[in-house]
N, C-alpha and C positions, 0 to 999 in steps of 0.2 A: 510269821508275823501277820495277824489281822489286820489290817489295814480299815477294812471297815467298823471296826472300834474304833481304832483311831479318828476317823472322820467323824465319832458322835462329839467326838471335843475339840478336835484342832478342824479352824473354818478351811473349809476347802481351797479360799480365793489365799491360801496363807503359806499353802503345800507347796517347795518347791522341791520338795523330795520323796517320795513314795516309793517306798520299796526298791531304794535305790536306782531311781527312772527320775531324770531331772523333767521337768514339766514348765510350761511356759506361763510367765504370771499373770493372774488373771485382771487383766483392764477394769480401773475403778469404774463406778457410774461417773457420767458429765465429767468436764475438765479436771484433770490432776497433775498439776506440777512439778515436780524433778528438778531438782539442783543436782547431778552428779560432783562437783566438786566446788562446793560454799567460800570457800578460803584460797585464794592464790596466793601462794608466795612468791615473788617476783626475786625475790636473794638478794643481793648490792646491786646498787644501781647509784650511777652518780648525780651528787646534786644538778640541778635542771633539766636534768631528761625524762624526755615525755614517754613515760611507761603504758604501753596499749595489752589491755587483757580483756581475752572474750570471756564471758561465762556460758555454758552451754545449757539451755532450759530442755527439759525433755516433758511430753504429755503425754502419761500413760493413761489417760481418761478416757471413754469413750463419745467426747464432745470437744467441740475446738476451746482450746485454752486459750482466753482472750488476754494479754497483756495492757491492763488497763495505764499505767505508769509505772517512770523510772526515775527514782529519786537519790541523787548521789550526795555525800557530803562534802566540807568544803574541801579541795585540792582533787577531785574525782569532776571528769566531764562525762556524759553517756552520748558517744558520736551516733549509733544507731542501735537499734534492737526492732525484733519482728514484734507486731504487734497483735499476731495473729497464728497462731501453730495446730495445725491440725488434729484429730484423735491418732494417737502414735508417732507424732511427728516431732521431730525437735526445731530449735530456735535457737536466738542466739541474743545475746544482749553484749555490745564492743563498748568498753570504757576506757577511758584513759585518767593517768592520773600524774599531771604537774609536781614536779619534785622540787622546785628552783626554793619555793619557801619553805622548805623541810630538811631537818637534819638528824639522823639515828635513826631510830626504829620506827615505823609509824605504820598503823592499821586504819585505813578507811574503805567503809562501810557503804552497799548502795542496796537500797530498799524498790523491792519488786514486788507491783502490785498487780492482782488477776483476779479472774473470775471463780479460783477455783476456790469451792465453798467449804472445804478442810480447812487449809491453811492461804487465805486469800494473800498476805504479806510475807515473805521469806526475803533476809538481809544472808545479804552475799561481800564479801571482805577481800580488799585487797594488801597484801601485807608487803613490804619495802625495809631493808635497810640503808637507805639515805647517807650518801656519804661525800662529803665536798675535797675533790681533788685538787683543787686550789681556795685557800683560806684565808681572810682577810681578817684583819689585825686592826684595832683588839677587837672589834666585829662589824658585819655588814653593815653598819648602820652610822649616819652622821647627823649628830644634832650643831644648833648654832643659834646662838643669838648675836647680831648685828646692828648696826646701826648707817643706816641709808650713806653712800658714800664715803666713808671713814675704811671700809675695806676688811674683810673676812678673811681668812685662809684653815683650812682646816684639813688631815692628812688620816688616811689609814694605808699599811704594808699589803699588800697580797704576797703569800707565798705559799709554794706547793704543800702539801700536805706527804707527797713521799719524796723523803728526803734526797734521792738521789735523782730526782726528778729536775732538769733543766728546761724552762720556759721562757718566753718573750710575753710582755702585754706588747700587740702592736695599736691601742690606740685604748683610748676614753672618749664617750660622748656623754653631753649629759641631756636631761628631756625638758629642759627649760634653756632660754640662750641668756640668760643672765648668770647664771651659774659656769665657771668655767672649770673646768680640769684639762691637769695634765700628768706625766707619769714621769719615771726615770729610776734605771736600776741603783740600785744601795749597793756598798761598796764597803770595806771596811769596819771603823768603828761605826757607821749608821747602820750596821746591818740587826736584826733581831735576835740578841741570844738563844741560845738552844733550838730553834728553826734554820738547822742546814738546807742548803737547795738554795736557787736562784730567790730573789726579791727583790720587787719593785714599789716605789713610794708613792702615792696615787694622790694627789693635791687638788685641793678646792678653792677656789676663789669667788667671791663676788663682785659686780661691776659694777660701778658708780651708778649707776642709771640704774639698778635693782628696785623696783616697784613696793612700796612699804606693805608691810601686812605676810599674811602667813606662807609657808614655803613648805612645797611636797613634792619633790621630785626621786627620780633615779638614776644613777649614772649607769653604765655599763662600759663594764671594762671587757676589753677583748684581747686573747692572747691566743696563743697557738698550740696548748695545750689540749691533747684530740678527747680529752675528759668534760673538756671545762675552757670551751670557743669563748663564752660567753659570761662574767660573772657581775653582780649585780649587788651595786652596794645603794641602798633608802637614804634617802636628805631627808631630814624634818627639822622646818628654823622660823625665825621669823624675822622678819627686816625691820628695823622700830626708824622713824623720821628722826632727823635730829632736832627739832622743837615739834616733841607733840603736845598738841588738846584734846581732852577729853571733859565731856561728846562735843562729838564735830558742830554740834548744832545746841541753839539752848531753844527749848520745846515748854510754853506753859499750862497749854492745854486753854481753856476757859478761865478764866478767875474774876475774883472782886479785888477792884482795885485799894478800897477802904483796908483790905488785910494787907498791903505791900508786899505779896510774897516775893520772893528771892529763887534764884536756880544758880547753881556756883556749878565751875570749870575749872579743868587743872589745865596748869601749862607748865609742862614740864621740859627741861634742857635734860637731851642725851648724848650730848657732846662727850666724848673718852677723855681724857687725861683733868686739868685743869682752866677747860674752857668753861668760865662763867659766863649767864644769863641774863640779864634783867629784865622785868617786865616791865618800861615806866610811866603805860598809863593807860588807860582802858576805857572808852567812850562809846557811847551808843546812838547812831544816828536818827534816833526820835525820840524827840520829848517825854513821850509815855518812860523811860526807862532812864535808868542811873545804876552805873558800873563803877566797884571799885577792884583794887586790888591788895592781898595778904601775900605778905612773904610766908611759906612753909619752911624751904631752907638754901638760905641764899646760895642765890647764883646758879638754883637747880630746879626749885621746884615753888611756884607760885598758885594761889586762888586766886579766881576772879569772880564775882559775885552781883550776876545782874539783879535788880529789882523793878518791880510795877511800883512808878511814882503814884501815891497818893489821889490823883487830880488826874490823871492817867484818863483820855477821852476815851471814850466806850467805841465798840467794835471790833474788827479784826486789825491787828498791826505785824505786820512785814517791816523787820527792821536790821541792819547789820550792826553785830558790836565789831568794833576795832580796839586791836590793843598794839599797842609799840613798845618793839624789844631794842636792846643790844646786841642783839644777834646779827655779823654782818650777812650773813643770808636770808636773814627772816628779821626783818627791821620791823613791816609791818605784816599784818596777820588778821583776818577777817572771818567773824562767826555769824551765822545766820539764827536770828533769834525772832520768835514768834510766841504771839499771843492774840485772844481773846478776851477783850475787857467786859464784864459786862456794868 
């Protein structure tokens, strides 16, 4: 075999075999990066364990490979990577990647960026199949809507996912202290059809003193299953007052008082079962102004409708409307209303 024919066509730096004599590969110009293995597959792993995977960078360049950024996607951390790898040197880049919000198969992706002037960006994968060894019923998640004091209760099952599997929850906490949980094994007909294995009922309540307005929390149930210490079920709700107004404030900005405009507010009763409302009468403490009210639909939902009196003295006015209900918590009720006359 000519070998020196061959070298008029195949580039020499390409030759790792020559007449049967393995030969050492020839070092690109300036930095050259190396992924020897792009894709991990990490195989099963259980829901919320924190999966740690190095990737190994290698420089076969004959200039330092500078690692300018490391950019992961979401459920992917990057704890360290070198930022600096010599000519022939290798490096390393250590990620981790959170399982707790994931379930089945899932691939992510972390982007690695360098000096070297082939291929500056090379994406490196890490691949999981995700799988929750204890399961909660009918899923992690609890919505609600509420009303301030009146009392919420709201329930999902956990239970194991292998069926011969026996476990304890030994507690619930939740991340706001208005929300309360607690738990207790199921028993008989409470138990979940066709889900054998131990199961526990996991109960939410709200506390009279629950703050109105919107709700984000997490509980976390812990048990003693060596899979799954910790599992994690999402609240999303919102606490609604039992007499709301909307808006908290009447706002008119500047006006002319020759046009009388008007700004209207709802008062509305969210009382549960058949406790009616009334609204029975609506005053405004300055002259500039005159409030009445509309029934919407009795005993639930009222307008109230301030106006700029005609004759209304020019300047800035700071004034409160008052309206009185039959509500024995909410008899009276006070709106801050402003204007500008000019």
């Amino acid at each position: 075999m000519n070998t020196s024919r061959l070298s008029n066509w195949i580039p020499v730096a390409a030759l790792c075999v020559v007449a049967g004599v393995m030969t050492s590969p020839v070092h690109a110009e300036g930095p050259n990066m190396v992924v020897p293995e792009k894709i991990k597959d990490v195989g099963t792993v259980a829901q919320g364990e924190m999966v740690e995977v190095d990737f190994s960078i290698l420089n076969e360049g004959t200039d330092a490979l500078q690692v300018k950024a490391v950019r992961p996607t979401c459920g992917c951390t990057v704890a360290d990577y070198d930022k600096e790898i010599s000519a022939g040197g290798e490096g390393v880049v250590k990620a981790k990647l959170d399982t707790k919000d994931f379930s089945g198969p899932i691939s992510k992706s972390i982007l690695i960026m360098t000096n070297d002037p082939r291929e500056p960006t090379v994406s490196v994968v890490i691949k999981a199949d995700v799988r929750p060894y204890v399961e909660v019923l009918p899923r992690p998640l609890i919505r609600f809507n509420a009303v301030q004091s009146e009392g919420m209760t709201e329930k999902v099952v956990i239970v194991p996912t292998e069926s011969d599997r026996k476990f304890k929850v030994t507690g619930v906490t939740s991340s706001v202290p208005f929300l309360k949980a607690s738990s207790h094994q199921l028993s008989g007909s409470d138990l979940v059809p066709g889900k054998p294995g131990t199961q526990y009922e996991v109960r939410l309540s709200l506390a009279d003193d629950a703050p109105v307005g919107p709700v984000s929390a997490n509980l976390t149930v812990a048990t003693d299953h060596p899979k799954a210490e910790e599992v994690t079920v999402k609240v999303y709700g919102v606490v609604r007052s039992l007499i709301h107004v909307t808006p908290s404030q009447v706002q008119f900005g500047t006006v002319d008082a020759q046009a009388k405009p008007g700004r209207n507010l709802i008062v509305v009763n969210n009382r549960t079962g058949n406790a009616a409302m009334e609204v029975t009468g609506a005053s405004v403490d300055d002259s500039a102004f005159e409030a009445t009210v509309d029934t919407i639909e009795e005993g639930r939902r009222y307008q109230v409708t301030v106006n700029v009196k005609e004759d209304a003295a020019s300047g800035p006015h700071n004034a409160t409307l008052n309206l009185k209900t039959t509500d024995p918590d909410f008899p009276e009720m006070t709106v801050p209303v402003k204007a500008t006359v000019r």
